[in-house]
C-alpha positions as a Markdown table, in Angstrom:
| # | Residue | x | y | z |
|---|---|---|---|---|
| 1 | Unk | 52.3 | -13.2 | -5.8 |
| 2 | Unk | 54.8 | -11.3 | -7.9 |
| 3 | Unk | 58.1 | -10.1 | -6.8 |
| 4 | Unk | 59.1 | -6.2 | -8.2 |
| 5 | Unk | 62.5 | -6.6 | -7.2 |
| 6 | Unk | 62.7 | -10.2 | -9.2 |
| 7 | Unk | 61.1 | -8.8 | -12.2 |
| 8 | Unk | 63.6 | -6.3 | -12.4 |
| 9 | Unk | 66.4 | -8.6 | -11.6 |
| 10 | Unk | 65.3 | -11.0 | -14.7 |
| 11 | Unk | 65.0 | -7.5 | -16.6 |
| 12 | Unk | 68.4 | -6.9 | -15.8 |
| 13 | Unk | 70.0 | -10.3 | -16.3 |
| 14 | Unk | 67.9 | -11.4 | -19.3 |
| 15 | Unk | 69.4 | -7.9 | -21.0 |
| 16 | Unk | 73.3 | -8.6 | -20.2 |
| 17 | Unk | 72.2 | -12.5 | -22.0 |
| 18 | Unk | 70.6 | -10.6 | -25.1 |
| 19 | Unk | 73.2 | -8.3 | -25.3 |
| 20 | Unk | 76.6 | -11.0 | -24.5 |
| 21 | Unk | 75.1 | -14.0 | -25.1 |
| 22 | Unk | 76.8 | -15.7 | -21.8 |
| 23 | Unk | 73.9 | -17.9 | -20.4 |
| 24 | Unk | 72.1 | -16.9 | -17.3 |
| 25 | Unk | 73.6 | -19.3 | -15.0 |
| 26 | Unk | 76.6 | -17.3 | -14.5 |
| 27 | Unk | 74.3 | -14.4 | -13.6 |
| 28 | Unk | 71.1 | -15.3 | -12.1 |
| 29 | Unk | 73.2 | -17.7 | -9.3 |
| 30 | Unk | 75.0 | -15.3 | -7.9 |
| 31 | Unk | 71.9 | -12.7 | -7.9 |
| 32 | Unk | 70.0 | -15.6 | -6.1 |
| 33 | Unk | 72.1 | -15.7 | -3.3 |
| 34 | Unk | 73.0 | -12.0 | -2.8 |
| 35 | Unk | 70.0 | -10.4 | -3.2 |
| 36 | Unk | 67.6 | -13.5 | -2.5 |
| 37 | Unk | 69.6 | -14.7 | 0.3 |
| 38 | Unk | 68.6 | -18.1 | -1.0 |
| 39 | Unk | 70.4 | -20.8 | 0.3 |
| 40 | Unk | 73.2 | -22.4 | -2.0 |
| 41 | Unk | 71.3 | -25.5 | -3.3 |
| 42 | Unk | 67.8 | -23.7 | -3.8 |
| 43 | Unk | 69.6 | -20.9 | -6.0 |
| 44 | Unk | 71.0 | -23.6 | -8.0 |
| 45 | Unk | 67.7 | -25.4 | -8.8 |
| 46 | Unk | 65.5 | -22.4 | -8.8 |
| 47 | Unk | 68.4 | -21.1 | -12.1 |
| 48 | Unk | 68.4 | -24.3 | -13.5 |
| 49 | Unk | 65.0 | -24.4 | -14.4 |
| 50 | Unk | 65.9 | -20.6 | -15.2 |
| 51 | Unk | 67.7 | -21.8 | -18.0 |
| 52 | Unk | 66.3 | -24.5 | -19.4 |
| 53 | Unk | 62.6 | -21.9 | -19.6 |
| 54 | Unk | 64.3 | -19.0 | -21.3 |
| 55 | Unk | 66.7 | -20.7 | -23.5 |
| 56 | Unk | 64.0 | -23.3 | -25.3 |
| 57 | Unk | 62.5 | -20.7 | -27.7 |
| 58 | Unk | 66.5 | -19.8 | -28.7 |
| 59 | Unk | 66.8 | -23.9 | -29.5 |
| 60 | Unk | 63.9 | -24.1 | -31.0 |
| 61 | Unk | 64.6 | -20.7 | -33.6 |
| 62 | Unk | 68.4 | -22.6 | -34.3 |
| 63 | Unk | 67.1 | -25.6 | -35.0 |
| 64 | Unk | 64.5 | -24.0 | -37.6 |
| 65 | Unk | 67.7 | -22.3 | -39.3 |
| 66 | Unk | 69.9 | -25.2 | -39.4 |
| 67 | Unk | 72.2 | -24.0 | -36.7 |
| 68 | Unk | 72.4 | -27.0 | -34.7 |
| 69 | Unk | 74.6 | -30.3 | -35.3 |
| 70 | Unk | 72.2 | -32.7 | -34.4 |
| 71 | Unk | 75.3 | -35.4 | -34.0 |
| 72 | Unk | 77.5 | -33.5 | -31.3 |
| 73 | Unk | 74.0 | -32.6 | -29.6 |
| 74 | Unk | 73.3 | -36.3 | -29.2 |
| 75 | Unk | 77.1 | -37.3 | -28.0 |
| 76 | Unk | 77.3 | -34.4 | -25.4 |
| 77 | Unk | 74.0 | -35.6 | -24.2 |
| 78 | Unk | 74.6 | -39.5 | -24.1 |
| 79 | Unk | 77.6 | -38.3 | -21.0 |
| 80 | Unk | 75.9 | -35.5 | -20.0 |
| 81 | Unk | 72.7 | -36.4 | -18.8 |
| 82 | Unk | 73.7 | -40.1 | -17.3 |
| 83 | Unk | 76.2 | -38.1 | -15.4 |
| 84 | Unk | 74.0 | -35.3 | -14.1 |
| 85 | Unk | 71.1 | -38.3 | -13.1 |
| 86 | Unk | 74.1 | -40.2 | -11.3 |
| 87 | Unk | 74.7 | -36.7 | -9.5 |
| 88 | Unk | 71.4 | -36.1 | -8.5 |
| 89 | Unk | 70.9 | -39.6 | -7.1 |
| 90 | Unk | 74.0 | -39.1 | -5.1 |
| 91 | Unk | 72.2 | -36.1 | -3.4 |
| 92 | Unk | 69.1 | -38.3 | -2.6 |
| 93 | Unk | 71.2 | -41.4 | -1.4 |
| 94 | Unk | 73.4 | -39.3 | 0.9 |
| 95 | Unk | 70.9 | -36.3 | 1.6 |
| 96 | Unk | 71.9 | -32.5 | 0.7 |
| 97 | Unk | 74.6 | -32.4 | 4.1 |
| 98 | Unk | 77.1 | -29.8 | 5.1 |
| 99 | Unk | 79.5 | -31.7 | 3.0 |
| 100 | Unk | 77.1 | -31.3 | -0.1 |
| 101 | Unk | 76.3 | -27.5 | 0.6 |
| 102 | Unk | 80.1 | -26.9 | 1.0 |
| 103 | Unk | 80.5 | -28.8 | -2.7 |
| 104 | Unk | 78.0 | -26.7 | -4.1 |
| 105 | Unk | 79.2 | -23.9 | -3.0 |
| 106 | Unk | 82.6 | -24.6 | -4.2 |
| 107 | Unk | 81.8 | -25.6 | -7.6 |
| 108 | Unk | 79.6 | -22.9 | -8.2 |
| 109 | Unk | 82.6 | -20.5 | -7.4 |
| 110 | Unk | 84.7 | -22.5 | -9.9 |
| 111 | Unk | 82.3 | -22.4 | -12.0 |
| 112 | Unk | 81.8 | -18.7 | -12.4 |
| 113 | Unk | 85.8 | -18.4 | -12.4 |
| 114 | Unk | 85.9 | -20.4 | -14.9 |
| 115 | Unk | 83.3 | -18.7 | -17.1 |
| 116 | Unk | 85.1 | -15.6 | -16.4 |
| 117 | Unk | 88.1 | -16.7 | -18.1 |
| 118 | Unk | 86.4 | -18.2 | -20.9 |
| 119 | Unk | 84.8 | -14.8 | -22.0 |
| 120 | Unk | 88.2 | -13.0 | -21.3 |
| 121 | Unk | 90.0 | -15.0 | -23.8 |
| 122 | Unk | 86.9 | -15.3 | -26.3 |
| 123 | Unk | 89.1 | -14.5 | -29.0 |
| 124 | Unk | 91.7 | -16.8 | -28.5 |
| 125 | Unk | 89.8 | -20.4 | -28.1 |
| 126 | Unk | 89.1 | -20.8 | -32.2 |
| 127 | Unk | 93.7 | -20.2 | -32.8 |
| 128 | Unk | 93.9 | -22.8 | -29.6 |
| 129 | Unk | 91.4 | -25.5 | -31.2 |
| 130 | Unk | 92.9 | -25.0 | -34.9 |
| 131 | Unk | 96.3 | -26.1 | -33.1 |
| 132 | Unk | 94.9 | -29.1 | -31.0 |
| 133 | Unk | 93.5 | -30.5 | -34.2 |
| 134 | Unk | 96.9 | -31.9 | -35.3 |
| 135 | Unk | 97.1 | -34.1 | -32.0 |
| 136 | Unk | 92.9 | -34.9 | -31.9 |
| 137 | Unk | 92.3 | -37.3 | -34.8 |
| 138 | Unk | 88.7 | -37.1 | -36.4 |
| 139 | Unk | 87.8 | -40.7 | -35.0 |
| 140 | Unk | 88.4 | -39.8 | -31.4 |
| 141 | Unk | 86.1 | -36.4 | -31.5 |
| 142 | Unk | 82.6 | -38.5 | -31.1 |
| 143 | Unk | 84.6 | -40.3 | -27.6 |
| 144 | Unk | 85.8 | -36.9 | -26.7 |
| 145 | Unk | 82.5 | -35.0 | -27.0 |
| 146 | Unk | 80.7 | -38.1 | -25.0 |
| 147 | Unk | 83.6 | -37.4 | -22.1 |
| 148 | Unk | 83.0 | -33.6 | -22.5 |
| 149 | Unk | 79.8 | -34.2 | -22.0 |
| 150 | Unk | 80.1 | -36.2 | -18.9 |
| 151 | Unk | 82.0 | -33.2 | -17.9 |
| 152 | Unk | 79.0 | -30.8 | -18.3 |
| 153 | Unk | 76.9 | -32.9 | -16.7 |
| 154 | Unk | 78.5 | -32.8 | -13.0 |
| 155 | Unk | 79.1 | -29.1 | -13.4 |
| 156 | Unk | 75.9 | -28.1 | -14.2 |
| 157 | Unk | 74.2 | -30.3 | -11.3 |
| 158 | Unk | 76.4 | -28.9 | -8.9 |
| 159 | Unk | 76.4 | -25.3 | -10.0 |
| 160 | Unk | 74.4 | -24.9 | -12.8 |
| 161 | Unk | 76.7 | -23.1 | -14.5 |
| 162 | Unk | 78.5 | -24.1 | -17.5 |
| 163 | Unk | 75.9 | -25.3 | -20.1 |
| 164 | Unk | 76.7 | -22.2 | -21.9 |
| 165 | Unk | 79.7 | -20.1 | -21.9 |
| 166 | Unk | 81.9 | -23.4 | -20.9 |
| 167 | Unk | 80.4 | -25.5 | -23.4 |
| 168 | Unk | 80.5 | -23.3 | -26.2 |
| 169 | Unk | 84.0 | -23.2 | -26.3 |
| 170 | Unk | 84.4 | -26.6 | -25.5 |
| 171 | Unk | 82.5 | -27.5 | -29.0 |
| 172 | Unk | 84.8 | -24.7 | -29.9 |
| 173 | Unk | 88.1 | -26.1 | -29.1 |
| 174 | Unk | 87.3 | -29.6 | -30.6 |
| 175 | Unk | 85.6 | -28.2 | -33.6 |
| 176 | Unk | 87.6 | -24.9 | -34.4 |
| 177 | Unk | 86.3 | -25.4 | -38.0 |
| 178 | Unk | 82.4 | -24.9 | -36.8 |
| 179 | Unk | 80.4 | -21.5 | -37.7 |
| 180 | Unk | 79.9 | -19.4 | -34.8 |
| 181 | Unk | 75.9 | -19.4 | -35.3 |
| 182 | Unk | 76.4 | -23.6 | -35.4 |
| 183 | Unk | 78.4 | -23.7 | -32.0 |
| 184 | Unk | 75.7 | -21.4 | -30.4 |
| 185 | Unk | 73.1 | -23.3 | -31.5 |
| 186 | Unk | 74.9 | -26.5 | -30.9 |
| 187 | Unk | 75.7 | -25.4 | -27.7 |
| 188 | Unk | 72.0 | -24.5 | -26.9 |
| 189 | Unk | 70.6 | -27.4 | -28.2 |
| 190 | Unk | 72.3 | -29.4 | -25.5 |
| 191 | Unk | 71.7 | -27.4 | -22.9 |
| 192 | Unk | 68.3 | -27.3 | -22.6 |
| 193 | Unk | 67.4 | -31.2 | -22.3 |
| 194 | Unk | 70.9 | -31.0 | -19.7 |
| 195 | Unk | 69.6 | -28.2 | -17.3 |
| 196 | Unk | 65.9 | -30.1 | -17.4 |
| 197 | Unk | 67.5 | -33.1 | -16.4 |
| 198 | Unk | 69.5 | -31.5 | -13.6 |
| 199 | Unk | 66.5 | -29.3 | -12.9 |
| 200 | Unk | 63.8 | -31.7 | -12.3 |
| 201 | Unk | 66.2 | -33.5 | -9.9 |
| 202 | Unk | 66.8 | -30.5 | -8.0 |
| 203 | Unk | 62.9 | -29.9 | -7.8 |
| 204 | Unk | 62.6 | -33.3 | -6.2 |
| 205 | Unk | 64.9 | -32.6 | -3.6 |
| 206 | Unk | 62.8 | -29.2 | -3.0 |
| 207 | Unk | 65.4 | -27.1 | -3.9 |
| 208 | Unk | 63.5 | -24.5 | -6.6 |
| 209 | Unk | 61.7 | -21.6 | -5.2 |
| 210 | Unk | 58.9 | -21.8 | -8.1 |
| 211 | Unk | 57.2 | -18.1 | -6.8 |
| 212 | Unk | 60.5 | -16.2 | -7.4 |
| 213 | Unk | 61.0 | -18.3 | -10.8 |
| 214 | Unk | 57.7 | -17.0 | -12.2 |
| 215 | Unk | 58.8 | -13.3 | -11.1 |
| 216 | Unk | 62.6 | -13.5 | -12.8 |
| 217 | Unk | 60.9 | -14.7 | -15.9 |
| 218 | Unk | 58.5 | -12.3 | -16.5 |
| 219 | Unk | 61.3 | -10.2 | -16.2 |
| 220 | Unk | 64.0 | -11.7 | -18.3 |
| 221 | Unk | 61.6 | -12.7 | -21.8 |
| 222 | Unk | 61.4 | -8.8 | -22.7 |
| 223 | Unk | 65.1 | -8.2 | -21.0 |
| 224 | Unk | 66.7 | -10.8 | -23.8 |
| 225 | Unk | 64.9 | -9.3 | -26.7 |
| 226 | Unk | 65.7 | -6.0 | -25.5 |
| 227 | Unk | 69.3 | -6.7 | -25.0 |
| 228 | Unk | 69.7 | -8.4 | -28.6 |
| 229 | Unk | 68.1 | -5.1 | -30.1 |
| 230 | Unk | 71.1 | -2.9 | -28.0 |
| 231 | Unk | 74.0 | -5.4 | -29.2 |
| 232 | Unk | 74.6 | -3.7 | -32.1 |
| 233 | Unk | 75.3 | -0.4 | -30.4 |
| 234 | Unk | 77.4 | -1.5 | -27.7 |
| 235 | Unk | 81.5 | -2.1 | -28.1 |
| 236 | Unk | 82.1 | -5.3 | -27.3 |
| 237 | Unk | 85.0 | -5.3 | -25.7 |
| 238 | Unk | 84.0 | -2.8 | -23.3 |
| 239 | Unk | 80.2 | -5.5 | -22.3 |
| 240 | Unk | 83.2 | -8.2 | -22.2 |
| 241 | Unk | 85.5 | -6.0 | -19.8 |
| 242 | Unk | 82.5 | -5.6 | -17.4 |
| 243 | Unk | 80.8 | -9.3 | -18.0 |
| 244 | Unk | 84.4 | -10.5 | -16.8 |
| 245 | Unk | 84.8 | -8.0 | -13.7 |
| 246 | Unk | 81.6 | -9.2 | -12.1 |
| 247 | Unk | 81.8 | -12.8 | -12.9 |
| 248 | Unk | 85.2 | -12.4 | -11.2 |
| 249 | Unk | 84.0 | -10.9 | -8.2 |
| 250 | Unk | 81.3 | -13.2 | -7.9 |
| 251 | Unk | 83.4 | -16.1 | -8.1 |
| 252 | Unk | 85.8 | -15.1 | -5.6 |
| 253 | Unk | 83.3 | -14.0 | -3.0 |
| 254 | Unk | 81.4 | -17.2 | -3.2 |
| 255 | Unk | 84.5 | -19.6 | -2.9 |
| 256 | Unk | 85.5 | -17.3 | 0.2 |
């Protein structure tokens, strides 16, 4: 059965994507456990498989164009995805306790912080990675990415937040050199296989709600498309201003 008030929140999230291009995660979470009331863990799975749906067909219309370094894809991936199994195994072996819900709940405040401060300072990461390259020497950058990616990896499982906006500009600060359209589609690339990953081990532990996914979908496809139409009329400092506010908010009400 389909959910009115789910539709219209995927409407609403998938426009702020289309329009910002800050994944879902940092959005849809939040929603999930304000408006949902979902529990902590189920929001986090039920998103996760949010992500990986809606953001295939934007990997798959990179990678047609040639926006997507293959090699950085495939180092993010070989620490992301052991790391986010390793997570998820943790979960089973110990069993999703207070202790678990509380780091959940925690990271995904963190999480959302974070992302906050990332698209605050959008402008400045590219100046900050042209600086760091004199101290990060070409042969360490495959090690680094790997590590980076291990970093990804944990975040995401726990929150699933940070495939996007946090990833971005991690590519970003490592390769300030890179094409804006390459990082994006660099960045999506890896994201998708990651948030599968953490998604399918979140299904086996029960937590997605797969009735409310359906709903938030049907919503968000058109919402996305409509949002990337309304980009190009919208200042974008003034969608940034706002983005930030509410990720702010949420972050602070969910680590308190």
């Amino acid at each position: 059965m389909l959910d009115g008030i789910a539709i219209a929140s995927g409407l609403g999230v998938g426009l702020i994507v289309g329009i910002t291009g800050v994944g879902g995660g940092s959005l849809m979470t939040p929603l999930l456990l304000s408006v949902f009331k979902l529990n902590p863990a189920v929001a986090i799975g039920t998103d996760l498989w949010f992500a990986s749906l809606t953001k295939m067909s934007g990997s798959v219309a990179h990678a047609r164009h040639g926006h997507v370094n293959w090699a950085i894809v495939r180092r993010m991936l070989m620490g992301s995805i052991p790391a986010s199994i390793a997570t998820i195994a943790l979960m089973h072996l110990t069993g999703v306790t207070k202790g678990w819900a509380s780091a959940l709940t925690f990271s995904l405040g963190i999480a959302l912080l974070l992302t906050a401060v990332v698209v605050a300072f959008k402008q400045s990461w590219q100046p900050l990675g042209l600086k760091l390259e004199r101290w990060i020497p070409e042969a360490r950058k495959p090690t680094l990415m790997v590590a980076l990616g291990l970093l990804l990896g944990v975040l995401v499982s726990l929150s699933s937040i940070g495939a996007g906006a946090i990833g971005a500009t991690l590519i970003l600060l490592i390769y300030p050199r890179m094409k804006a359209r390459d990082i994006v589609g660099t960045d999506i690339a890896h994201a998708v296989p990651l948030t599968l990953v953490a998604g399918i081990g979140h299904a086996s532990l029960g937590n997605v709600n797969w009735e409310l996914l359906v709903s938030l979908l049907i919503g968000s496809l058109p919402g996305i498309w409509l949002g990337a139409q309304l980009t190009r009329r919208l200042p974008d400092g003034v969608v940034r201003s706002l983005l930030c506010v509410s990720l702010l908010m949420a972050g602070w009400k969910v680590i308190h």
